[in-house]
VMD Tcl script that builds the backbone (N, CA, C; Angstrom):
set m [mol new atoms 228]
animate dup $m
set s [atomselect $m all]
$s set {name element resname resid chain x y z} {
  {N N UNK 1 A 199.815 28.178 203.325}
  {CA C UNK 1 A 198.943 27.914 204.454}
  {C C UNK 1 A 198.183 29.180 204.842}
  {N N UNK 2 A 198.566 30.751 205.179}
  {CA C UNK 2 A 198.133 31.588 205.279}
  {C C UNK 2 A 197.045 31.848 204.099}
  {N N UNK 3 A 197.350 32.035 202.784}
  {CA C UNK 3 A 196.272 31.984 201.924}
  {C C UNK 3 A 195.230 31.074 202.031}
  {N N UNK 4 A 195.365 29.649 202.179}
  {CA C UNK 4 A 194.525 29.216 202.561}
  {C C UNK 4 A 193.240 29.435 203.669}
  {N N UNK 5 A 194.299 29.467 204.625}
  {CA C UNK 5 A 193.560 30.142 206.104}
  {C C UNK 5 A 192.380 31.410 205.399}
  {N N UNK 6 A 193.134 32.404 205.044}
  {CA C UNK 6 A 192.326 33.398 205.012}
  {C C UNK 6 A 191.112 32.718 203.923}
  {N N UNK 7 A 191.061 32.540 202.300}
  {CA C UNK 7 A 190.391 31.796 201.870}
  {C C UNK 7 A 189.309 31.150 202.589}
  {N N UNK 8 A 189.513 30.595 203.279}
  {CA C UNK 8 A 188.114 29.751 203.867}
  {C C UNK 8 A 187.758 30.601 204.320}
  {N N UNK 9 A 188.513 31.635 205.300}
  {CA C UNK 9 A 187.436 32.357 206.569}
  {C C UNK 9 A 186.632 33.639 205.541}
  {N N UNK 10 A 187.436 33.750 204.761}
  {CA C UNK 10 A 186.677 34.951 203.727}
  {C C UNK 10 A 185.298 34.422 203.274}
  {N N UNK 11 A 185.426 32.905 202.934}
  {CA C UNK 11 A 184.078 32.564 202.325}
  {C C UNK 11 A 183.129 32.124 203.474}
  {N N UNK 12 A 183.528 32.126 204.501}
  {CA C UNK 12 A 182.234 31.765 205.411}
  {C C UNK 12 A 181.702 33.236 206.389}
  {N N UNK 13 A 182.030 34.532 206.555}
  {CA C UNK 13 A 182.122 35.169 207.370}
  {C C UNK 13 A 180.772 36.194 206.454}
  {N N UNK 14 A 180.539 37.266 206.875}
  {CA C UNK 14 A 179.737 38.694 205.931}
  {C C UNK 14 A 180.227 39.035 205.634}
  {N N UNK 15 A 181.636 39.780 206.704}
  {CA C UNK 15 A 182.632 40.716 205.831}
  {C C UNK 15 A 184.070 40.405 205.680}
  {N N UNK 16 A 184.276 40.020 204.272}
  {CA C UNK 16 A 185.636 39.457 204.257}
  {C C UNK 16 A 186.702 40.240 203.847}
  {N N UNK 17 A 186.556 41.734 204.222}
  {CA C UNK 17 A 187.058 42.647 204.101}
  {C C UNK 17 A 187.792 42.590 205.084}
  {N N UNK 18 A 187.175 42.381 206.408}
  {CA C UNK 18 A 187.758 42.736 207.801}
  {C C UNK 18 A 188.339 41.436 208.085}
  {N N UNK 19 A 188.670 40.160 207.816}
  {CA C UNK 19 A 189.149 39.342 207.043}
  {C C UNK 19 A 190.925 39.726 207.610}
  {N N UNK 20 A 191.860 38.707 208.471}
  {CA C UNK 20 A 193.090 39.181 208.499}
  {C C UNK 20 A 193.412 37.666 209.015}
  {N N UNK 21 A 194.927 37.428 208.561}
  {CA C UNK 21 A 195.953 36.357 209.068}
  {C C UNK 21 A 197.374 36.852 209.331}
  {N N UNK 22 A 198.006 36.783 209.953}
  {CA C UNK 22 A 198.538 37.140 210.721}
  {C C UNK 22 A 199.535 35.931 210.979}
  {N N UNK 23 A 201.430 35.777 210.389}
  {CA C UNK 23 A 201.455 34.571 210.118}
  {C C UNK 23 A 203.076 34.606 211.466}
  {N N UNK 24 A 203.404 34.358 212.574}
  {CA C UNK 24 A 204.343 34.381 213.250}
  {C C UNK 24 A 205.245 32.650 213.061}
  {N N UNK 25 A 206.499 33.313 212.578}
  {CA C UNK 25 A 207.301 31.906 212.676}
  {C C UNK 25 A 207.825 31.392 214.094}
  {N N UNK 26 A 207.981 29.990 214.204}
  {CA C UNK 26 A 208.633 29.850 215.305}
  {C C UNK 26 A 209.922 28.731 214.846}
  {N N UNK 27 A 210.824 28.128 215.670}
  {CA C UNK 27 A 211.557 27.457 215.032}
  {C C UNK 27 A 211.207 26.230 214.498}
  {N N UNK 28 A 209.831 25.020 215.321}
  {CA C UNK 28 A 209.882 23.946 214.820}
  {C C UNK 28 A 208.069 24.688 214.132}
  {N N UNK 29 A 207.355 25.391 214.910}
  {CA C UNK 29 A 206.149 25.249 214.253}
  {C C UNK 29 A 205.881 26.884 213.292}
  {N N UNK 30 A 204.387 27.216 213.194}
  {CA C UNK 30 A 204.030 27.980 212.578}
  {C C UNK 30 A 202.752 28.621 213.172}
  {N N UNK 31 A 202.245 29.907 213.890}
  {CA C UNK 31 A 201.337 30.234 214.323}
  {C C UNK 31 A 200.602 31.058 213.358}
  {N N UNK 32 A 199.480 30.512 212.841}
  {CA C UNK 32 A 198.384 31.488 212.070}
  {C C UNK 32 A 197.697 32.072 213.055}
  {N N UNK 33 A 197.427 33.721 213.061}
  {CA C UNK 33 A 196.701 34.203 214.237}
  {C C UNK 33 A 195.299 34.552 213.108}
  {N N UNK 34 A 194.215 34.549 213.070}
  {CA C UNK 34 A 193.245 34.607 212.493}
  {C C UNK 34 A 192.097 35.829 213.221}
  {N N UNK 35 A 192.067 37.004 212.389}
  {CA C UNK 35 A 191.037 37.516 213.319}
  {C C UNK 35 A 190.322 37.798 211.981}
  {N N UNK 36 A 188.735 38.231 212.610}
  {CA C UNK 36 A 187.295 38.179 211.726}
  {C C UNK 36 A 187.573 39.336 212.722}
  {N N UNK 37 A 185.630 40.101 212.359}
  {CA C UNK 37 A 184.984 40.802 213.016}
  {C C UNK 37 A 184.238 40.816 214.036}
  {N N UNK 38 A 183.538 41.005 215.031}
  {CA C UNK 38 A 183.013 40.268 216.063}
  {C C UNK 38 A 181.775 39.710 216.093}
  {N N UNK 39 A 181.271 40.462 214.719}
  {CA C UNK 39 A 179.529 39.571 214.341}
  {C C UNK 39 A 180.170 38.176 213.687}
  {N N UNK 40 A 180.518 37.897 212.875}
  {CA C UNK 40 A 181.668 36.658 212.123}
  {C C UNK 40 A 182.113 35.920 213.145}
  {N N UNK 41 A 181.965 36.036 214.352}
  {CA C UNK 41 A 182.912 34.925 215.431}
  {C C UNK 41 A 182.385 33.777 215.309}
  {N N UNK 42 A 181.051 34.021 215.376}
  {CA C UNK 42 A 180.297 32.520 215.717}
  {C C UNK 42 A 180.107 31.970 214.274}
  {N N UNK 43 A 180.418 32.498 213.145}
  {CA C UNK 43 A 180.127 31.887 211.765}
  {C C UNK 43 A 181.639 31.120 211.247}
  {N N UNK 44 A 183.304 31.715 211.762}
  {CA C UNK 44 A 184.104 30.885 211.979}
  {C C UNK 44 A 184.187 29.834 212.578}
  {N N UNK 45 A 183.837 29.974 214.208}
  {CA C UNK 45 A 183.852 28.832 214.946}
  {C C UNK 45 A 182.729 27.988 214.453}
  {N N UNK 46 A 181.694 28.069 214.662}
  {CA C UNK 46 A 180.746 27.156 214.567}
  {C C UNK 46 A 179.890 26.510 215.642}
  {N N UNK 47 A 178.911 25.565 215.443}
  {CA C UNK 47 A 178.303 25.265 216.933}
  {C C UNK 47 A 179.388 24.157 217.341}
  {N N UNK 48 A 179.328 24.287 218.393}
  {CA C UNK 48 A 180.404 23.332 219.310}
  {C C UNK 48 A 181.815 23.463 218.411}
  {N N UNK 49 A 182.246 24.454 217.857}
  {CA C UNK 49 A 183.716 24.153 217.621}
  {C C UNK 49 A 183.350 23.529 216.469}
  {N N UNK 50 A 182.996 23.090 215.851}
  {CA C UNK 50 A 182.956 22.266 214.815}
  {C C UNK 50 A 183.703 22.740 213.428}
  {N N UNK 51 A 183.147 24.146 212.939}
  {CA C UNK 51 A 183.977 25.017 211.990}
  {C C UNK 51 A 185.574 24.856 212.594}
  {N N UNK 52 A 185.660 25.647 213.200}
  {CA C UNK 52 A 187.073 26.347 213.479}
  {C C UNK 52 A 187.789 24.859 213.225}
  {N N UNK 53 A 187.248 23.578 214.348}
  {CA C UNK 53 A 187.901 22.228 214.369}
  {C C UNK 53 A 188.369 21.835 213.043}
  {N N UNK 54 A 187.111 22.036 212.119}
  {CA C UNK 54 A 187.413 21.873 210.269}
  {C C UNK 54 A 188.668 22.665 209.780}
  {N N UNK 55 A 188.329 23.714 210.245}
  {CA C UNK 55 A 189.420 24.867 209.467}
  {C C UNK 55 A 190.756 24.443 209.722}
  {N N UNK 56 A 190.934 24.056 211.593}
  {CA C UNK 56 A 192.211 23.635 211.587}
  {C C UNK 56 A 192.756 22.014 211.382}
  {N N UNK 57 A 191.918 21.528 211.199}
  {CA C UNK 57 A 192.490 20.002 210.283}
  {C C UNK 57 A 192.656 20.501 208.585}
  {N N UNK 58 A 191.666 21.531 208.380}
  {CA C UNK 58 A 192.469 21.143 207.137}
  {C C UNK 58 A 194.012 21.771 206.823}
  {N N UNK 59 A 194.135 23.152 207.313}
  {CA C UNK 59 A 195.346 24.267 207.459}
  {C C UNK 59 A 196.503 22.919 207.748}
  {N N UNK 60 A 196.500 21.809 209.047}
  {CA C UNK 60 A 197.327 21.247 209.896}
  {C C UNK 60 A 197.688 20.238 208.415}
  {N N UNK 61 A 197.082 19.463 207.813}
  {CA C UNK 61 A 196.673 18.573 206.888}
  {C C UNK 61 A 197.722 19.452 205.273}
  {N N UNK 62 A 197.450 20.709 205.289}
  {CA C UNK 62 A 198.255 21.563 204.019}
  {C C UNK 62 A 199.887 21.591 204.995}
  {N N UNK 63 A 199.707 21.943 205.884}
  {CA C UNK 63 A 200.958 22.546 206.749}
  {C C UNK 63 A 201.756 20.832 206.547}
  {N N UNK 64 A 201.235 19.984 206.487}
  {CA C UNK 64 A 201.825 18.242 206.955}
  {C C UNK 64 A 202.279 18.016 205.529}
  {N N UNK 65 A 202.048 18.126 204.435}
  {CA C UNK 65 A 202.136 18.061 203.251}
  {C C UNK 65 A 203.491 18.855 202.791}
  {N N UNK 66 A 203.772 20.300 203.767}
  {CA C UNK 66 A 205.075 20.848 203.332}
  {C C UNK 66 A 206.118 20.546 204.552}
  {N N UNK 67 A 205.922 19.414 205.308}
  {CA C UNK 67 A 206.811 19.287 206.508}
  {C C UNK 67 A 206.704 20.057 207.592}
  {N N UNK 68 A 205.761 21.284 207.579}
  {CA C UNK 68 A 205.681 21.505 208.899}
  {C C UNK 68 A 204.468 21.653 210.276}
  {N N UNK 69 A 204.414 22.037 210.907}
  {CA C UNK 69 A 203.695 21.919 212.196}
  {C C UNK 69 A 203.239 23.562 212.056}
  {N N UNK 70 A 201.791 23.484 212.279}
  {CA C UNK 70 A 201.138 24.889 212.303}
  {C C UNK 70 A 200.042 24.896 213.504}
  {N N UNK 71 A 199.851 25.994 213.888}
  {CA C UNK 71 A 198.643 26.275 215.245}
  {C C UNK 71 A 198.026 27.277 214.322}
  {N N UNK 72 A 196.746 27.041 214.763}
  {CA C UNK 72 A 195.615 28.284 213.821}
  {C C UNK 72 A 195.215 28.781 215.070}
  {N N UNK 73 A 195.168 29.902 215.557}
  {CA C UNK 73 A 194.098 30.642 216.666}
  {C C UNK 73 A 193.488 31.657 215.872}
  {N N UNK 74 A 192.352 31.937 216.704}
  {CA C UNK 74 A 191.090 32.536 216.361}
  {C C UNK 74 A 191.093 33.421 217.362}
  {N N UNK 75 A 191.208 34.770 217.163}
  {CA C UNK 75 A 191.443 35.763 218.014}
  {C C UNK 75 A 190.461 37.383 217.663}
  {N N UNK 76 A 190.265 38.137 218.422}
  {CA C UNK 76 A 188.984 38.962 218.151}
  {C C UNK 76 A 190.041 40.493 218.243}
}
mol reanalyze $m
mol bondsrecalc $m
mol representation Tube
mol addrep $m
């Protein structure tokens, strides 16, 4: 799920260098913390949420497939 995560945000951002996931366990779920750069914010999210919304159905959709429960945040 983390590879994934990063994967997408690498291919939509300028610099996918600066590019980081950040993966905290919890007992029932899984928190991906996701940070870009601060020009890249609006090329993750998208207009109205729409990206980020994508990114995290699909992450939630890989995460459902291995039994568990994941949160993606998008953090600067």
């Amino acid at each position: 799920m983390k590879e994934l995560l990063l994967t997408l945000a690498q291919a939509l951002v300028d610099h996918p260098d600066q590019v980081s996931v950040n993966q905290v366990e919890g007992e029932k779920s899984v928190i991906l913390e996701l940070r870009v750069a601060q020009e890249d914010m609006g090329k993750v999210i998208g207009k109205q949420g729409r990206i980020a919304r994508a990114i995290r159905t699909l992450v939630k959709a890989a995460a459902a497939h291995q039994g568990k429960r994941v949160v993606v945040e998008i953090i600067q």
